[in-house]
Backbone of each chain as ProteinMPNN parsed JSONL, in Angstrom:
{"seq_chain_A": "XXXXXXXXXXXXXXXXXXXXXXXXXXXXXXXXXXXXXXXXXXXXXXXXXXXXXXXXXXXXXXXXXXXXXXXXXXXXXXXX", "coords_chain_A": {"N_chain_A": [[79.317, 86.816, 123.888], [78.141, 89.318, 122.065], [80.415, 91.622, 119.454], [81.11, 94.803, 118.53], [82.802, 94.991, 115.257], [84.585, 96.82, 113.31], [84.783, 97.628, 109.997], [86.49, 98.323, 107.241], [87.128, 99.595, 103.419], [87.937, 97.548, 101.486], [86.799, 94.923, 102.427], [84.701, 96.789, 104.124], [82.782, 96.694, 102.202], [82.345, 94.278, 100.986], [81.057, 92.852, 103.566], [79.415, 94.861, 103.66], [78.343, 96.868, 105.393], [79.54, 99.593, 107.542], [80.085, 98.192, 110.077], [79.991, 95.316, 111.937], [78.059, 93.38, 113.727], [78.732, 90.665, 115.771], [79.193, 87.459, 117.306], [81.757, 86.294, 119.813], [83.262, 83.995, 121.192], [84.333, 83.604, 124.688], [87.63, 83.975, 125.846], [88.425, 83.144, 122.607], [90.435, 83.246, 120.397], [92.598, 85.451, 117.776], [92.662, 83.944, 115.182], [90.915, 82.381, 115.516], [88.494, 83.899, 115.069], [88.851, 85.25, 112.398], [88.837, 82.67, 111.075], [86.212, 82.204, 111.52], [84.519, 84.411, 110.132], [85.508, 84.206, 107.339], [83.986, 82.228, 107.037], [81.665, 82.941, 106.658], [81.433, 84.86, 105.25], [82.66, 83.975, 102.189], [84.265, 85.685, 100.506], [86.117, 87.631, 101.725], [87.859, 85.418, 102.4], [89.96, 85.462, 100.116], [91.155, 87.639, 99.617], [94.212, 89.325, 99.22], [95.717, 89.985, 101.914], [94.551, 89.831, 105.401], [94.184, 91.169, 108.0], [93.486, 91.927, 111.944], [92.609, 94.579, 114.049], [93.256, 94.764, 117.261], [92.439, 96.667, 119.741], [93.46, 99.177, 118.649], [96.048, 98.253, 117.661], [98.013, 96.562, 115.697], [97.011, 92.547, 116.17], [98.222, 89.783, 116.786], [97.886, 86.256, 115.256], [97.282, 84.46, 117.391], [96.717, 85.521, 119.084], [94.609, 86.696, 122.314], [90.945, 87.518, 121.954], [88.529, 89.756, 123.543], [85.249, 90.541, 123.96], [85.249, 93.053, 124.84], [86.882, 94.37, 123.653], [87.968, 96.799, 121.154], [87.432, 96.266, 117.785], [88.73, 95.443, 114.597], [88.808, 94.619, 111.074], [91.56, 94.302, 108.955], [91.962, 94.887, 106.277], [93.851, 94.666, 103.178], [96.101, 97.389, 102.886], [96.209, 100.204, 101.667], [97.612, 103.213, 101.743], [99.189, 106.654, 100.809]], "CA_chain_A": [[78.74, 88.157, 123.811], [78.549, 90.273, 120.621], [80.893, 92.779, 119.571], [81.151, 95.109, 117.245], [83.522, 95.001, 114.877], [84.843, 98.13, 112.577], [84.797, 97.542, 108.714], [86.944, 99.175, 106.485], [87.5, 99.581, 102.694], [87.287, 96.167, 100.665], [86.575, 94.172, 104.001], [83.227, 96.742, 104.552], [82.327, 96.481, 100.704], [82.174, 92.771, 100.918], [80.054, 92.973, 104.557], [78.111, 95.379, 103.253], [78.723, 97.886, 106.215], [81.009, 99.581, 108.627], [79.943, 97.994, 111.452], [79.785, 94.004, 111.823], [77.838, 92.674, 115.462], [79.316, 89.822, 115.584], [79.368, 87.09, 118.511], [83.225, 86.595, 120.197], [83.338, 83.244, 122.527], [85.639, 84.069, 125.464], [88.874, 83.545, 125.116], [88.667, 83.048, 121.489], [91.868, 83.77, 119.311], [92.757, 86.069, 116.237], [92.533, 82.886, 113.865], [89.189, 81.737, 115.176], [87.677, 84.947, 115.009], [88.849, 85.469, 111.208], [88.044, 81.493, 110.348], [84.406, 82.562, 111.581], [84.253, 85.303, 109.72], [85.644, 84.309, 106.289], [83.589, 80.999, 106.614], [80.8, 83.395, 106.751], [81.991, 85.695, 104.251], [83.441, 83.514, 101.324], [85.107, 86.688, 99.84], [87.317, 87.822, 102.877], [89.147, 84.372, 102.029], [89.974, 86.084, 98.544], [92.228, 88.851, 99.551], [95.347, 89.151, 99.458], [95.931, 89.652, 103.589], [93.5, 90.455, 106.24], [94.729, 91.536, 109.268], [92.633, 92.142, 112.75], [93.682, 95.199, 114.946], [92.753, 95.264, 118.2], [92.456, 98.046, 120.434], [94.362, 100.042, 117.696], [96.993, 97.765, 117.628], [98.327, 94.655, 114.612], [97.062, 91.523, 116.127], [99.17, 88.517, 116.01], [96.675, 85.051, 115.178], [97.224, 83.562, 118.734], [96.317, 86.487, 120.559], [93.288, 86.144, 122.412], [90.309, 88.685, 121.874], [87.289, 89.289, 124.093], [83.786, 91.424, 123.17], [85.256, 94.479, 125.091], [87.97, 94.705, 123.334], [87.86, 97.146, 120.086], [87.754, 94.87, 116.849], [88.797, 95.936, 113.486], [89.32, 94.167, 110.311], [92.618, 95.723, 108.385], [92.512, 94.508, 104.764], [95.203, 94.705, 102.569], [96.469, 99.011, 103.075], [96.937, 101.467, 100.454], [97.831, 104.666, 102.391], [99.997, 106.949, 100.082]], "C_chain_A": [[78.99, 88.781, 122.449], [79.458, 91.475, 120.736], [80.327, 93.85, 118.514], [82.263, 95.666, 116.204], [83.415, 95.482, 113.728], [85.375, 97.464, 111.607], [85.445, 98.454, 107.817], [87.161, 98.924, 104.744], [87.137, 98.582, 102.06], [86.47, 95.183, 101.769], [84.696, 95.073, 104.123], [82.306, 96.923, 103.012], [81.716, 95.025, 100.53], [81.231, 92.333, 102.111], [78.991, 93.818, 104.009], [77.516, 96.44, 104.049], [79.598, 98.293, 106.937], [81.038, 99.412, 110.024], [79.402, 96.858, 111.388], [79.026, 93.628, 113.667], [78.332, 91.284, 115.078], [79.792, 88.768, 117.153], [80.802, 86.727, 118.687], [82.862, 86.051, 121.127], [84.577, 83.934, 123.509], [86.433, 83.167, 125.299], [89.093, 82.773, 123.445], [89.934, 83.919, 121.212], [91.404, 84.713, 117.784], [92.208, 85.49, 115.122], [91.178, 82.02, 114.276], [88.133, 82.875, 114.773], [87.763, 84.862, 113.516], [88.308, 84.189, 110.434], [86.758, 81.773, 110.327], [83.598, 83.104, 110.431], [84.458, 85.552, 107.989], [84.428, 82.738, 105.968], [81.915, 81.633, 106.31], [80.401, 84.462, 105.37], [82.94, 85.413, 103.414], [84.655, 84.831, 101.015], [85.991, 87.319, 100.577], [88.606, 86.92, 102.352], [90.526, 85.01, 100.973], [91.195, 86.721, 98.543], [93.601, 88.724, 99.723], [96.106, 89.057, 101.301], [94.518, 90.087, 103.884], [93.929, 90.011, 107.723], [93.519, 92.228, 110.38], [93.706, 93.128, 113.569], [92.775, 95.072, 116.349], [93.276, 95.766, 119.712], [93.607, 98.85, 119.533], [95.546, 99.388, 117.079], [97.267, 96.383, 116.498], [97.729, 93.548, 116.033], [97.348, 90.489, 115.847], [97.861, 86.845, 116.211], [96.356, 84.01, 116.968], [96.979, 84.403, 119.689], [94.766, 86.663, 120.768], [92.13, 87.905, 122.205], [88.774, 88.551, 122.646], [86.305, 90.518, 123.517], [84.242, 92.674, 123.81], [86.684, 95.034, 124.657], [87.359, 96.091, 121.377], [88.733, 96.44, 118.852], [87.749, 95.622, 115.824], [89.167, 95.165, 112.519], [90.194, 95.031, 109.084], [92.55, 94.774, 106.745], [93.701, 95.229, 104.111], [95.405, 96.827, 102.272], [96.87, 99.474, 102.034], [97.257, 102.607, 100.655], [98.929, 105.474, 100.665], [99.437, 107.742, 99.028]], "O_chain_A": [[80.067, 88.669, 121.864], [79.447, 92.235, 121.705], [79.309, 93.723, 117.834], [82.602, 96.839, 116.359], [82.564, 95.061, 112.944], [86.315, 96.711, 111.861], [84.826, 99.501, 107.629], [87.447, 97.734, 104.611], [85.917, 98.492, 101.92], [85.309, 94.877, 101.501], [83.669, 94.397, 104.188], [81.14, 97.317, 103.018], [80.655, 94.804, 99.945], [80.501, 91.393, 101.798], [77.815, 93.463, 103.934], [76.456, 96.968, 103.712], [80.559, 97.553, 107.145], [81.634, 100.04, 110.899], [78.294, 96.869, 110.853], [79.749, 93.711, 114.659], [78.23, 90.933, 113.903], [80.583, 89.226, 117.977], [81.365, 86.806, 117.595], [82.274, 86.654, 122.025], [85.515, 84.619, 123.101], [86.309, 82.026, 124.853], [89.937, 81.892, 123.277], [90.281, 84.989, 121.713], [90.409, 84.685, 117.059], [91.518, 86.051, 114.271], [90.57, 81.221, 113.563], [87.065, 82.633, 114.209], [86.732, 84.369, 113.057], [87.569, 84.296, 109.455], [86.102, 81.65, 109.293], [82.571, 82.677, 109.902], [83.967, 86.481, 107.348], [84.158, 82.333, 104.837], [81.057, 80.904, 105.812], [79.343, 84.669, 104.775], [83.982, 86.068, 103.429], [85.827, 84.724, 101.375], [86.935, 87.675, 99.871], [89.743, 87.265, 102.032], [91.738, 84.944, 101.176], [92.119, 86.515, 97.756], [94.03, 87.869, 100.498], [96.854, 88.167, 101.707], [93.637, 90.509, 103.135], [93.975, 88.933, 108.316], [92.674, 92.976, 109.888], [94.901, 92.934, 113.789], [91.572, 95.333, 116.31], [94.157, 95.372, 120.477], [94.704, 99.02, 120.064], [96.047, 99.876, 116.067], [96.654, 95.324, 116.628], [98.197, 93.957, 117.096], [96.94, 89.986, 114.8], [97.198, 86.591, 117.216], [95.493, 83.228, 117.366], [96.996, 84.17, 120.898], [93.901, 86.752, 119.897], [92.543, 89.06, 122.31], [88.003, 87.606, 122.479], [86.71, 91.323, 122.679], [83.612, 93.631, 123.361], [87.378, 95.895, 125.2], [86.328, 95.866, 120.742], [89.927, 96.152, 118.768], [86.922, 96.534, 115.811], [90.226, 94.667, 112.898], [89.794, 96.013, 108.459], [93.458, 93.991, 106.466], [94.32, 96.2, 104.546], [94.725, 97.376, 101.404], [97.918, 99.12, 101.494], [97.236, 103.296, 99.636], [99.232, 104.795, 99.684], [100.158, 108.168, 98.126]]}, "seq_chain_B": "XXXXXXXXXXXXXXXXXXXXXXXXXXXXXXXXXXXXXXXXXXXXXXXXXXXXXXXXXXXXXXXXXXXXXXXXXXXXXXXXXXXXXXXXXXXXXXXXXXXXXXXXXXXXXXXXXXXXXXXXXXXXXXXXXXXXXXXXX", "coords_chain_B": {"N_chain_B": [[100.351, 118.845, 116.594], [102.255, 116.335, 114.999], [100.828, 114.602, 113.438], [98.416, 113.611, 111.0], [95.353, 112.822, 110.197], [93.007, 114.089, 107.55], [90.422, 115.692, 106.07], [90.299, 117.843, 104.115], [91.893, 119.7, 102.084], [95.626, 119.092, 101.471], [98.336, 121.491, 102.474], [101.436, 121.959, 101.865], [103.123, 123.644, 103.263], [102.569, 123.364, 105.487], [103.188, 121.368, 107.009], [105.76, 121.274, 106.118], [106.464, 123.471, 107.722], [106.474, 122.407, 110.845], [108.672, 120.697, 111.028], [110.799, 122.371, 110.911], [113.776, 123.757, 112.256], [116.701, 125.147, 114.417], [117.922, 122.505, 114.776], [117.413, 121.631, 111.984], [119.605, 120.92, 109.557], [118.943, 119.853, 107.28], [115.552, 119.489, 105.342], [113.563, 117.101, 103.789], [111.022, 116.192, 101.729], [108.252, 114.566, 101.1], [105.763, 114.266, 98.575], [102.893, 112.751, 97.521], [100.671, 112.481, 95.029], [97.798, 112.417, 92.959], [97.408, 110.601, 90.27], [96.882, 110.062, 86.744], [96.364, 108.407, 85.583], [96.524, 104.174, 85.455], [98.628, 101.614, 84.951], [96.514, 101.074, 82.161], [95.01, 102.013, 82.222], [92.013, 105.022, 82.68], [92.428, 107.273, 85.345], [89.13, 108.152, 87.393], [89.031, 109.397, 89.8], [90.355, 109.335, 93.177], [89.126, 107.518, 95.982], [89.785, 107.914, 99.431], [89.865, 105.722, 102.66], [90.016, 105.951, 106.208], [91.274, 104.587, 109.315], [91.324, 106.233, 111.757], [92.238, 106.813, 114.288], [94.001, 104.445, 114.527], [95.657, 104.794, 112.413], [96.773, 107.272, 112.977], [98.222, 106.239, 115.544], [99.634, 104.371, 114.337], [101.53, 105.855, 112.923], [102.946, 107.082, 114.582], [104.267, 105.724, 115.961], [105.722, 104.7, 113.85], [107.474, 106.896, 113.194], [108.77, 106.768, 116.079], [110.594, 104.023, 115.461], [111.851, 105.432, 113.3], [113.194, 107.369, 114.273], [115.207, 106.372, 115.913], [116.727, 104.624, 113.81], [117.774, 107.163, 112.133], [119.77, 109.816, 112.739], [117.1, 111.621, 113.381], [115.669, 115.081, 113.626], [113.047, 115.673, 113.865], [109.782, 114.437, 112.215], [107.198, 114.778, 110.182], [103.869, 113.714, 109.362], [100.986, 113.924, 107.211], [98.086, 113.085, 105.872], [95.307, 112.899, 103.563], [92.013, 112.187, 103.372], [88.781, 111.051, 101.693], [87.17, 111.988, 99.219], [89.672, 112.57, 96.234], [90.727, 114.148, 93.403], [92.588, 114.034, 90.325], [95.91, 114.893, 90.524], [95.564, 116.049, 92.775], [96.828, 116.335, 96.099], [97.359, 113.585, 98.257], [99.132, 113.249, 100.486], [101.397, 114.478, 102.65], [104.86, 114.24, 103.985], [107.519, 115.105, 105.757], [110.955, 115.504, 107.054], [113.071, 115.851, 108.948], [116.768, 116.937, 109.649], [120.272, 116.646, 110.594], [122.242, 116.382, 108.467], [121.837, 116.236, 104.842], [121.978, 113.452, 103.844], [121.03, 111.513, 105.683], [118.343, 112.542, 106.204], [117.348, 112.534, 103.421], [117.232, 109.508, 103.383], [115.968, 108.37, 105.741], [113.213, 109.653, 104.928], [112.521, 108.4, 102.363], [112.529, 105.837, 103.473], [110.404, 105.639, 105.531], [108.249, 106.214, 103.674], [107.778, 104.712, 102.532], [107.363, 102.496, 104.287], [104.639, 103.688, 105.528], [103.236, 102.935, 103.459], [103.216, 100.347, 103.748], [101.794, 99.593, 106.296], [100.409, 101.041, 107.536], [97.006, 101.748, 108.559], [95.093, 103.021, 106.046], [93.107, 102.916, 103.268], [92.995, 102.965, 99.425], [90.414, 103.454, 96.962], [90.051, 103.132, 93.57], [88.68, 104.725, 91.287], [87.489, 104.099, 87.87], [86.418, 104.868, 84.635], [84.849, 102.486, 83.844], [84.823, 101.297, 85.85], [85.606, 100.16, 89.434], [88.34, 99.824, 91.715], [89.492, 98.34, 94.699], [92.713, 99.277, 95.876], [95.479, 96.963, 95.26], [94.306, 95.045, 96.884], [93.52, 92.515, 95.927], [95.732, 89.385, 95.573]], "CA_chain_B": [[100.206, 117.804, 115.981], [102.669, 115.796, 113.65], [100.524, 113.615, 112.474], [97.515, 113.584, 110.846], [94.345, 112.57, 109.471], [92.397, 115.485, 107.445], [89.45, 115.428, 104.791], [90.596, 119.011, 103.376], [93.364, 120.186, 100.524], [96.963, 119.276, 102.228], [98.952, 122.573, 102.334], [103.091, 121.102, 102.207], [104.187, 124.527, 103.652], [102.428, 123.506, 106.902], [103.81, 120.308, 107.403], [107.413, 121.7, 106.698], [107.003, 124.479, 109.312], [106.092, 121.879, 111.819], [109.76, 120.055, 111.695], [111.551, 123.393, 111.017], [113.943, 124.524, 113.999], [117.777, 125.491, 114.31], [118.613, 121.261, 114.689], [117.661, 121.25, 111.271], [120.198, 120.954, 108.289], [118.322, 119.52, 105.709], [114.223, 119.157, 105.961], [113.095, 116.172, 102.762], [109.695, 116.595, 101.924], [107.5, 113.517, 100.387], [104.734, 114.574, 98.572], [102.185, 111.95, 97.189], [99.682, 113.04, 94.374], [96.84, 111.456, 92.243], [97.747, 110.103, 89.252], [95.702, 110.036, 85.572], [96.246, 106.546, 85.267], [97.276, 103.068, 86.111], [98.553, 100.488, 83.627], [96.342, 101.652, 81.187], [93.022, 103.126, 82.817], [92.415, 106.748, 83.227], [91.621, 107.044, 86.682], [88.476, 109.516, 87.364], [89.51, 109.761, 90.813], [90.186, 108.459, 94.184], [88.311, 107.73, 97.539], [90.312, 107.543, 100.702], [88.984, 105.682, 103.893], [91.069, 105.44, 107.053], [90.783, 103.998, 110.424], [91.853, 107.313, 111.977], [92.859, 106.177, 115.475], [95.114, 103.147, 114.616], [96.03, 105.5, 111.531], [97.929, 108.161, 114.113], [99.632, 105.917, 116.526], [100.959, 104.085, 113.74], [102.407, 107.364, 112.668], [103.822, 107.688, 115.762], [105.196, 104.556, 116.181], [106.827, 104.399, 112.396], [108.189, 107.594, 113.565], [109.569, 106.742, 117.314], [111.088, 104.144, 114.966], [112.883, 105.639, 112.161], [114.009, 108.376, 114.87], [116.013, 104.865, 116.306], [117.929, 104.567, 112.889], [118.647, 107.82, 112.038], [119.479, 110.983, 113.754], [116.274, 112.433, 112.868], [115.153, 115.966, 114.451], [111.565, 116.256, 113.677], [109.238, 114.184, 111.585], [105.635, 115.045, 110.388], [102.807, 113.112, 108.002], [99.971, 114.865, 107.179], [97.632, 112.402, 105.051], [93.935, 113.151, 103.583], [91.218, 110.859, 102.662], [87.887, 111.075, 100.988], [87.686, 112.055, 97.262], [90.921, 113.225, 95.912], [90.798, 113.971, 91.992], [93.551, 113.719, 89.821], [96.32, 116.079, 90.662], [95.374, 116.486, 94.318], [97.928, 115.785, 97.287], [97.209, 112.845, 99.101], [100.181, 112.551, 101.51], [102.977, 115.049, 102.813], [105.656, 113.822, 104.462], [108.569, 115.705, 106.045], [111.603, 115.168, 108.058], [114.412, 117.173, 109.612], [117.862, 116.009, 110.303], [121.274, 117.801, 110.699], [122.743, 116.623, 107.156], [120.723, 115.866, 103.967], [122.402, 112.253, 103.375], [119.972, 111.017, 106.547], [117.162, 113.187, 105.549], [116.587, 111.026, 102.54], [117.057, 107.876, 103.587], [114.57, 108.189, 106.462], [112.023, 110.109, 104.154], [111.846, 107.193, 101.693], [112.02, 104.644, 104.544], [109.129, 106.215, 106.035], [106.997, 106.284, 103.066], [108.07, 102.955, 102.072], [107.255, 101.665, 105.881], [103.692, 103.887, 105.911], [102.574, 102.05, 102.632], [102.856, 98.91, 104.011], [101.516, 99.2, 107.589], [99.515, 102.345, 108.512], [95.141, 101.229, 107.838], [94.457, 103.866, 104.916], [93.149, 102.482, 102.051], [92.165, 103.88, 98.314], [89.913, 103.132, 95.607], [90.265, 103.903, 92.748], [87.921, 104.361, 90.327], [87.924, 104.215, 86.42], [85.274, 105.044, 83.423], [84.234, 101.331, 83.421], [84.385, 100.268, 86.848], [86.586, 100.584, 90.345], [89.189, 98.664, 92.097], [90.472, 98.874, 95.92], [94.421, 98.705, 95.787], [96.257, 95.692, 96.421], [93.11, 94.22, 97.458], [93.855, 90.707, 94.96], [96.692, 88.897, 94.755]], "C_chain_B": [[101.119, 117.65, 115.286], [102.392, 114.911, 112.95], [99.054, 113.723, 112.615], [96.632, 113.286, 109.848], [93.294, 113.855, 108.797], [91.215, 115.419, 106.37], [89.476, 116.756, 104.162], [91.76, 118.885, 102.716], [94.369, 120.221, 101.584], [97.987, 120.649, 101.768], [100.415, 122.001, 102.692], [103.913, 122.247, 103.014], [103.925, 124.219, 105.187], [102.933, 122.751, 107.268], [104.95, 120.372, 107.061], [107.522, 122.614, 107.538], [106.965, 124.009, 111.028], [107.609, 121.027, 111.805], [111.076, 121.436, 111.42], [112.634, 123.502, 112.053], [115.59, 124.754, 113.38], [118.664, 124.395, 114.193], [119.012, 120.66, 113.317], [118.847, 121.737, 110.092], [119.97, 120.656, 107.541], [116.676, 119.22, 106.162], [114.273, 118.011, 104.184], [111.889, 116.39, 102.876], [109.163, 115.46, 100.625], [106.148, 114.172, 99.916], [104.201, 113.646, 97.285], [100.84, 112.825, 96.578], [99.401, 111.942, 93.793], [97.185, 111.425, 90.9], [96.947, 109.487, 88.279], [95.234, 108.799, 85.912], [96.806, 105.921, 85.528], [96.932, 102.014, 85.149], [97.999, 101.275, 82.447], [95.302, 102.319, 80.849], [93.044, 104.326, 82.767], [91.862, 106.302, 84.478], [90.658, 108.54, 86.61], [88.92, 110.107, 88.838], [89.342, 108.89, 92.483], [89.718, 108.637, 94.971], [89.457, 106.706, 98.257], [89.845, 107.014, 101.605], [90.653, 105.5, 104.765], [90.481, 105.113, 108.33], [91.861, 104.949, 111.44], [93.231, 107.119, 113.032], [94.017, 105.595, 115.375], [95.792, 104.021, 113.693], [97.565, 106.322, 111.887], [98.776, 107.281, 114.749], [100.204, 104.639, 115.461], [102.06, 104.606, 112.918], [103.651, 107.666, 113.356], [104.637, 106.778, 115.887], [106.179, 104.457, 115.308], [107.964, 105.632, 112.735], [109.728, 107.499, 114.444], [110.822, 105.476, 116.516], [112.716, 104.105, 114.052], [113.82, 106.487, 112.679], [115.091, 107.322, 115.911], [117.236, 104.848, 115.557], [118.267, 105.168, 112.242], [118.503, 109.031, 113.161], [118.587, 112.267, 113.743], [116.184, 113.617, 113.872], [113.655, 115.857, 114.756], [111.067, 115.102, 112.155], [107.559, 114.341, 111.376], [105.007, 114.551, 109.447], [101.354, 113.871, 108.156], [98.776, 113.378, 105.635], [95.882, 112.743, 104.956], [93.553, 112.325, 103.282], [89.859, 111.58, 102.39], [87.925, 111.207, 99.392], [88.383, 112.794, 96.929], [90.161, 113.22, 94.263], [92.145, 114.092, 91.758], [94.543, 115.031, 90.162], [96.452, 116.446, 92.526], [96.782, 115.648, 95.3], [97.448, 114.618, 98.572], [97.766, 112.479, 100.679], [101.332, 113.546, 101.613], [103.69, 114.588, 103.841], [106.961, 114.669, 104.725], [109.469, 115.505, 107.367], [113.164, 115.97, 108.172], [115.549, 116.407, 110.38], [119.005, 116.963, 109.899], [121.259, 117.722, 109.337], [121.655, 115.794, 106.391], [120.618, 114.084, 103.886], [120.878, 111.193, 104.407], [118.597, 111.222, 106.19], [116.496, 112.48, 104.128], [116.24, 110.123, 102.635], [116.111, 107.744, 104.187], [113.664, 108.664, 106.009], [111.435, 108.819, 103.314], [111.585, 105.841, 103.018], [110.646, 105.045, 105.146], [108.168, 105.671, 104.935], [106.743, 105.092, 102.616], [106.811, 102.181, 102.958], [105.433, 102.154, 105.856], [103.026, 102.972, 104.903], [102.398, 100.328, 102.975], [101.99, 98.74, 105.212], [100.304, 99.971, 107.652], [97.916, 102.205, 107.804], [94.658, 102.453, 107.497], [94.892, 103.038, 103.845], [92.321, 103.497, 100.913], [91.776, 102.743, 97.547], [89.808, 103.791, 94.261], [89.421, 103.694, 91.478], [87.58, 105.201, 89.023], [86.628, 104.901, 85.781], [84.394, 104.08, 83.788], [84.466, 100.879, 84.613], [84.933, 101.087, 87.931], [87.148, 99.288, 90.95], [89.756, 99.312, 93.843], [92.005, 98.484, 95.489], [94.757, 98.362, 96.634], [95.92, 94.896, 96.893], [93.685, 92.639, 97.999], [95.122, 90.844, 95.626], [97.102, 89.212, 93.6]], "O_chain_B": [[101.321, 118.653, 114.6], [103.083, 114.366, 112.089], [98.433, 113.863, 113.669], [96.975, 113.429, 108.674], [92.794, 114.597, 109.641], [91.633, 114.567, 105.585], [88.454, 116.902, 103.493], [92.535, 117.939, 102.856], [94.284, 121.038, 102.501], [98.341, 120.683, 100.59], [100.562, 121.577, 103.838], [105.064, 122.044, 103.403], [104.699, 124.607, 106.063], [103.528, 123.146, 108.271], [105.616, 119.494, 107.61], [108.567, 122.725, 108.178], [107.223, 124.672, 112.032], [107.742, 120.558, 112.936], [112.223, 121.246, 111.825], [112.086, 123.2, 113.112], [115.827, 124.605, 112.181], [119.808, 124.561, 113.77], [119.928, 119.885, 113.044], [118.913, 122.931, 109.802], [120.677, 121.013, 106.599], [116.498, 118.739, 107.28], [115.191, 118.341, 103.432], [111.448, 116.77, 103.96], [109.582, 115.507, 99.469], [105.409, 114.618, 100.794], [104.805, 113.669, 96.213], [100.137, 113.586, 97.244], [100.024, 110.881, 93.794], [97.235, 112.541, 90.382], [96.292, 108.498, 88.608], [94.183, 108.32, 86.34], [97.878, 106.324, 85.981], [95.872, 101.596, 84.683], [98.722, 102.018, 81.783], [94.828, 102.9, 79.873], [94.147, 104.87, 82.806], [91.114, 105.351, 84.707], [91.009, 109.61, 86.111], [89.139, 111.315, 88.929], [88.468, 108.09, 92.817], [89.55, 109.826, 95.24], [89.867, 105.57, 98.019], [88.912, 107.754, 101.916], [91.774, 105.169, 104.379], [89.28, 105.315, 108.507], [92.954, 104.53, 111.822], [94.449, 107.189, 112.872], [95.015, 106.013, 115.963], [96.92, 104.177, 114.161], [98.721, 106.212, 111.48], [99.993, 107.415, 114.616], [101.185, 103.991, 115.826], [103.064, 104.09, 112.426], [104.743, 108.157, 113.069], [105.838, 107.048, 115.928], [107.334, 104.196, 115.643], [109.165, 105.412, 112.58], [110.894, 107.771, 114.159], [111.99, 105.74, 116.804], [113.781, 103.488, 114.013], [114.928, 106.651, 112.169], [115.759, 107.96, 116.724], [118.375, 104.961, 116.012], [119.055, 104.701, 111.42], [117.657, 109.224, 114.035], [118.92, 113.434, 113.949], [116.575, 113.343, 115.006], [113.206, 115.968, 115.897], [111.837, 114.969, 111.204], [106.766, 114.065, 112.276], [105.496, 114.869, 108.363], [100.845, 114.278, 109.2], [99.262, 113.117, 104.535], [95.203, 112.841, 105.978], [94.276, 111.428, 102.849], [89.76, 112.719, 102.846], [88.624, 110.586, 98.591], [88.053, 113.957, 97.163], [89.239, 112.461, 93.963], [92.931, 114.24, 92.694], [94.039, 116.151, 90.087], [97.338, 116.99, 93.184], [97.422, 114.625, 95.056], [97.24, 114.993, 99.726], [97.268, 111.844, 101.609], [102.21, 113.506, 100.751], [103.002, 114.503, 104.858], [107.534, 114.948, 103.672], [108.984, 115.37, 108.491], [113.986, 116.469, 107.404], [115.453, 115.606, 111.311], [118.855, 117.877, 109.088], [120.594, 118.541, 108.703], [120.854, 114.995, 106.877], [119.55, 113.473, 103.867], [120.04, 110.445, 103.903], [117.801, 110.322, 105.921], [115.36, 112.035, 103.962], [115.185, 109.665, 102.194], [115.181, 107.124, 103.672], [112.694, 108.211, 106.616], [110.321, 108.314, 103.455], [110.578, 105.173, 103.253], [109.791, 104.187, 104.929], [107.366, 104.778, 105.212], [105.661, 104.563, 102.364], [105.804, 101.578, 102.586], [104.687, 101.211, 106.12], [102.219, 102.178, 105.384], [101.656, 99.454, 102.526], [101.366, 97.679, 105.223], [99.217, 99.42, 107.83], [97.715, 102.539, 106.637], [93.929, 103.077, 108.269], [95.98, 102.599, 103.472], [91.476, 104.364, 101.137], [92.291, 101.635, 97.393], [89.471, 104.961, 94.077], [89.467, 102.687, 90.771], [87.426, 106.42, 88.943], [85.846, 105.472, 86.541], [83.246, 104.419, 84.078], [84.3, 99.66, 84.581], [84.943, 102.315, 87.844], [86.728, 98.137, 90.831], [90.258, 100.411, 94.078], [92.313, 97.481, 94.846], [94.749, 98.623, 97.837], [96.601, 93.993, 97.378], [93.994, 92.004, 99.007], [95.599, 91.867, 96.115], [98.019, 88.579, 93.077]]}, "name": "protein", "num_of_chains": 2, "seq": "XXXXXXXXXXXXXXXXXXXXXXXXXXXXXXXXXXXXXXXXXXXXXXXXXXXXXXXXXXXXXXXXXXXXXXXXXXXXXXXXXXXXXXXXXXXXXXXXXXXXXXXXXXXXXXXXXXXXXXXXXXXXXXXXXXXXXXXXXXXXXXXXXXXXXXXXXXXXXXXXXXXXXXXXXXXXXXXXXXXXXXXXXXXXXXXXXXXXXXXXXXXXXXXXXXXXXXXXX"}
């Protein structure tokens, strides 16, 4: 099923918006979702991190993610 | 509220009257401004984005915490985003604890801890181009 997954900062510069549809097999993982997604988007690879939150929360690479979950890609943070 | 996301001019007197009270003995107050330049750029000025939501409860969380390892009273972040110019206040930070010695330590730990974790990012952009920070390697 597609989601849609929230773009921020260098991450929606490099997509090209702030809002990715994006299909999400079930039970897919953290680290297949981001392999997908940088294999798709050479320049993701690039960055220094890139971190997935979902439902508001850090995502660790083995945690699984389904299409009703809220998806975010966190590139590398500059708050401050 | 002690924590927040805002796209207006941060006022630092509001976010010290929000950890105020009779517990406190010392309040620390972090305040984060825009800066000409970097290395050796002028900067014309910065754009904030944040991911509001996750933004707050990792506010809250860095908070619940730092109020763990010291004997904080009251802590509050107040952070803006969109276009800052040079000079402008990006970030206040304040925290309330009986004696001052604590009151520091957990102020910089905090700001330390929000720069690494909490999803607000800036760009910053020059004469001759722009750059997100931290992006690269």
């Amino acid at each position: 099923m597609n989601s849609k997954i929230k773009l921020f900062g260098i991450a929606r510069e490099i997509i090209g918006s702030s809002e990715l549809e994006w299909e999400i097999a079930e039970a897919s993982t953290v680290q297949q979702l981001l392999d997908s997604l940088k294999s798709n988007y050479p320049q993701l690879a690039n960055l220094k991190s890139l971190a997935v939150a979902v439902n508001s929360v850090y995502a660790k690479e083995g945690d699984k993610v389904s299409s009703s979950d809220e998806i975010a890609l966190i590139p590398p943070v500059s708050g401050g | 509220m002690m924590f927040k996301i805002v796209d207006q001019p941060l006022n630092p007197q509001e976010v010290i009257d929000l950890v105020a009270g009779e517990e406190a003995g010392a309040i620390d107050v972090f305040i984060g401004t825009v800066r000409g330049s970097t290395q050796t750029k002028k900067v014309l000025r910065l754009e904030y984005e944040a991911y509001d939501a996750m933004a707050i409860r990792e506010m809250e969380m860095l908070a619940e915490k730092v109020k763990g390892i010291w004997p904080v009273h009251k802590i509050a972040i107040y952070h803006r985003k969109g276009v800052l110019q040079v000079g402008d206040i990006a970030v206040v930070l304040a925290v309330s604890t009986p004696h001052r010695k604590e009151a520091f330590e957990a102020c910089q730990y905090t700001i330390d801890r929000l720069k690494e974790r909490v999803p607000i990012w800036k760009k910053e952009v020059f004469e001759d181009g722009e750059e997100w920070v931290a992006a690269h390697p």
